[in-house]
N, C-alpha and C positions, 0 to 999 in steps of 0.2 A: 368523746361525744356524750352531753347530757341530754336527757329525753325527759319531754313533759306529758305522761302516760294521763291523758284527761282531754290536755288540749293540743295532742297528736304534733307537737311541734318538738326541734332537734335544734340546740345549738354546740357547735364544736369550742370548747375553752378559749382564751385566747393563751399567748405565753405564759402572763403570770397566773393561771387557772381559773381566771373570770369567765362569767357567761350569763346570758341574762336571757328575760323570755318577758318581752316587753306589753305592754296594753291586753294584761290578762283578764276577763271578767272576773267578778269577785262573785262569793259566793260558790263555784265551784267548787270541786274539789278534782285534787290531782297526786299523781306520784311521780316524784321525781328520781331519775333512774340514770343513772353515770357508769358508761361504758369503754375500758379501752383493752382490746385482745389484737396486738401484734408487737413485734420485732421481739420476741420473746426470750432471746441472749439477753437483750439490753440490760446493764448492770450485773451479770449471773457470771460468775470464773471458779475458776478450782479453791478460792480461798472460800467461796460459800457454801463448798461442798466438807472442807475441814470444820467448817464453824458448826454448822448442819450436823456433822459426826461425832464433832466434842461435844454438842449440846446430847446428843441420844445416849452416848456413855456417861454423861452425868460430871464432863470434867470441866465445861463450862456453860453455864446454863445461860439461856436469853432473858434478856430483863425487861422485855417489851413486851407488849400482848403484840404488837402490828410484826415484830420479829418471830413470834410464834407463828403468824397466820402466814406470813412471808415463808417460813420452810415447811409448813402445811403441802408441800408439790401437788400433790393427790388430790388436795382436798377433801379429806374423809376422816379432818379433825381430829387429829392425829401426827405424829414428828414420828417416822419409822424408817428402816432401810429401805422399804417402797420407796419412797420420798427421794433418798439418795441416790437412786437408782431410775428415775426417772430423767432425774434433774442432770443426772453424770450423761445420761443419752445425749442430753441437750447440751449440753457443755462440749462432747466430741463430735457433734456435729451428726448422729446418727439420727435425731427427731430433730424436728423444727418447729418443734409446738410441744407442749405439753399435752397428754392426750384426754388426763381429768380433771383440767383445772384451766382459766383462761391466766393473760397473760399480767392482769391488772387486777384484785381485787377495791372496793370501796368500801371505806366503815364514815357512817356521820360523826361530822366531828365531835358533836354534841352524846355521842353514845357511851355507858359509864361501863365499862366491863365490871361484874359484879368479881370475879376472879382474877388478876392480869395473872397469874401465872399457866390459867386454863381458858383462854377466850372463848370456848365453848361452850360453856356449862348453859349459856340460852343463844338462841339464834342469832348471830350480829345484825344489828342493821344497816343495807348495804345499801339502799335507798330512803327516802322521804315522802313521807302521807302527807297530802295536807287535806286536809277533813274538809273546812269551808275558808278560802282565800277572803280574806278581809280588808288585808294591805299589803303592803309593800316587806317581802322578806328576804334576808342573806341567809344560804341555807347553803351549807361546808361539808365537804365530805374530805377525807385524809386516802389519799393513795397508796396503794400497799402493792410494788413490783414485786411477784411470787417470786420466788427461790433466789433474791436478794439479798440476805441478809445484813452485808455490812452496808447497805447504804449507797452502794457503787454507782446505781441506775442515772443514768443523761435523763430526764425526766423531759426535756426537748432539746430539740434541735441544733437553739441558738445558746444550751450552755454551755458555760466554759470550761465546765469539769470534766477532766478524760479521767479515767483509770486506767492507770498503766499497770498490767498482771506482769510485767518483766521484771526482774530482780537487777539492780543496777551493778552490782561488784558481780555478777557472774556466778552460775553453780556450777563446780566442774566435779562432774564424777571420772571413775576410775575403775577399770576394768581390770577385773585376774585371769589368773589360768583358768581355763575350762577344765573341771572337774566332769570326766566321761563317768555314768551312771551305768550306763547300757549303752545299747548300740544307738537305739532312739531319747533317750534322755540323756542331757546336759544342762547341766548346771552354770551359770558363770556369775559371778558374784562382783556388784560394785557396790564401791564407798565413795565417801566425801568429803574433803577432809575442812570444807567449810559449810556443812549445813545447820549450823547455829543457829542463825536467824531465819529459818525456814520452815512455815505450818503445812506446806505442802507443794507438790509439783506436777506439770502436766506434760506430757513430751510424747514422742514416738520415738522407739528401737528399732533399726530398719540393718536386717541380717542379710548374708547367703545362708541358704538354707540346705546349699551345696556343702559348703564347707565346714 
């Protein structure tokens, strides 16, 4: 949803992100103002929780400023285990929202980050002024899906991109003996013996707690 804070009018994008706000008076002035906070998984899986963690140990770093602001979770301008730890909520299904940050941030496209490795060092622009309307303008803003990182997000409906988070040859782990610790601690230890190709995994263990 784009908002024309001036002349109180709302248009929703179409598919490919147009939107327009027709028979404006000129001379106004307005601010233009793009809003989208829901379905907040969309594009967000366990691999953007590995890319997120590489980047904060320094083994591989983001080469985007809109990759920065995409694992910003918190938004408090800043890449931390917060961040990881919000976003893993949302990943296993315990939040269904991000609780400090909406689901969509907006940067004008026309905005020059003086930093791309620090998108913060001044405020981004996440909207459009326009001083006094004179004529006719395209005015871009670039979307940024929070906790996105590789790119993964259906940006609508009718695309045709899925992400498939399944690994297609299978990960088979492998269970040992339980090593008894104590009476209430156990240990049981598995391997892989094909996890090669693998930055990360999401599963559940589901035990008797009898036995």
């Amino acid at each position: 949803m784009v908002t024309l804070d001036g002349g109180d009018v709302q248009d929703m994008t179409k598919e490919d992100g147009h939107y327009a706000f027709n028979d404006m008076p000129t001379g106004g002035s307005y601010m233009v103002v793009p809003n989208k906070n829901t379905d907040f998984l969309n594009g967000v899986s366990t691999l953007d929780l590995v890319m997120i963690q590489r980047h904060i140990l320094g083994l591989q770093m983001f080469d985007s400023p809109y990759k920065l602001i995409a694992a910003d979770v918190n938004g408090n301008k800043d890449i931390s285990a917060i961040d990881l730890i919000q976003l893993r909520k949302l990943v296993l299904g315990i939040s269904t929202e991000l609780p400090d940050n909406t689901s969509w941030r907006f940067v004008d496209a026309e905005y020059k980050f003086v930093d791309e490795n620090n998108p913060w060092v001044y405020d981004i622009s996440e909207d459009y002024e326009i001083f006094s309307l004179t004529q006719s303008m395209e005015i871009d803003f670039i979307g940024v899906k929070i906790g996105d990182v590789n790119s993964s997000v259906i940006a609508n409906a009718n695309s045709g991109v899925i992400d498939s988070r399944s690994t297609r040859w299978g990960l088979e782990f492998e269970s040992h003996q339980v090593q008894t610790e104590s009476k209430d601690i156990k240990t049981i230890a598995f391997t892989s013996s094909n996890y090669d190709r693998v930055s990360g995994f999401q599963g559940t263990f589901e035990f008797d707690v009898d036995n």
